[in-house]
Each structure stands twice: as C-alpha cells, then as structure tokens.
N, C-alpha and C positions, 0 to 999 in steps of 0.2 A: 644427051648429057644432062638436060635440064631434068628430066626425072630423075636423075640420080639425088637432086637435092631433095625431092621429096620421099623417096625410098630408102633411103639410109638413116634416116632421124627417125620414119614410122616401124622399121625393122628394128632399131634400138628398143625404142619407146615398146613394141611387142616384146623383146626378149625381156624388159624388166618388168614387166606387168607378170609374165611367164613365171618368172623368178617368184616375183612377189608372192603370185597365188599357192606357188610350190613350198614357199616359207611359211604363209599363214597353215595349209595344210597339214604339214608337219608341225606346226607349235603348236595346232589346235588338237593333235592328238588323232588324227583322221586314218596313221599308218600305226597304233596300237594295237596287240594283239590281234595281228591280220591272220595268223594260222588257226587262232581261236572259231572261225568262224567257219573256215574251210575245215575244219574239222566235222561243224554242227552239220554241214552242208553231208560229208559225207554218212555222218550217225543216224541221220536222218534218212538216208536213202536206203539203208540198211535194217532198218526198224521195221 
C-alpha cells in the first residue's frame, strides 16, 4: 500500500510532462504540412 503513495504522484507528474511535450510540439509547428513530406518521400522513389 505504501508504494501506492509513491506511484500515483510519479504517474501524474509523467502524464503532464507527456502533455506538456505534446503541447510544445504542436505550437511549435512540428505536425505542419506532414503530407508535404510523404509526398517528397514518394517523388522521390519514383524518379
């Protein structure tokens, strides 16, 4: 029972960190023109 006091605050503290990184990701523009690319991937294998 006593690790549950330790396991529940670090499994928080993991999901907002998780969060966090998924938020700066996306503001920082990291999921823009994602087809853009798989496109060049395909142009390219073509060429």
């Amino acid at each position: 029972m006593d690790i549950l006091f330790l396991l529940i605050p670090l499994s928080v503290v993991l999901i907002f960190f998780i969060v966090a990184v998924l938020a700066w990701s996306v503001l920082s523009g990291q999921f823009d023109e994602m087809e853009k690319f798989a496109e060049l991937a395909l142009n390219d294998a073509t060429d």
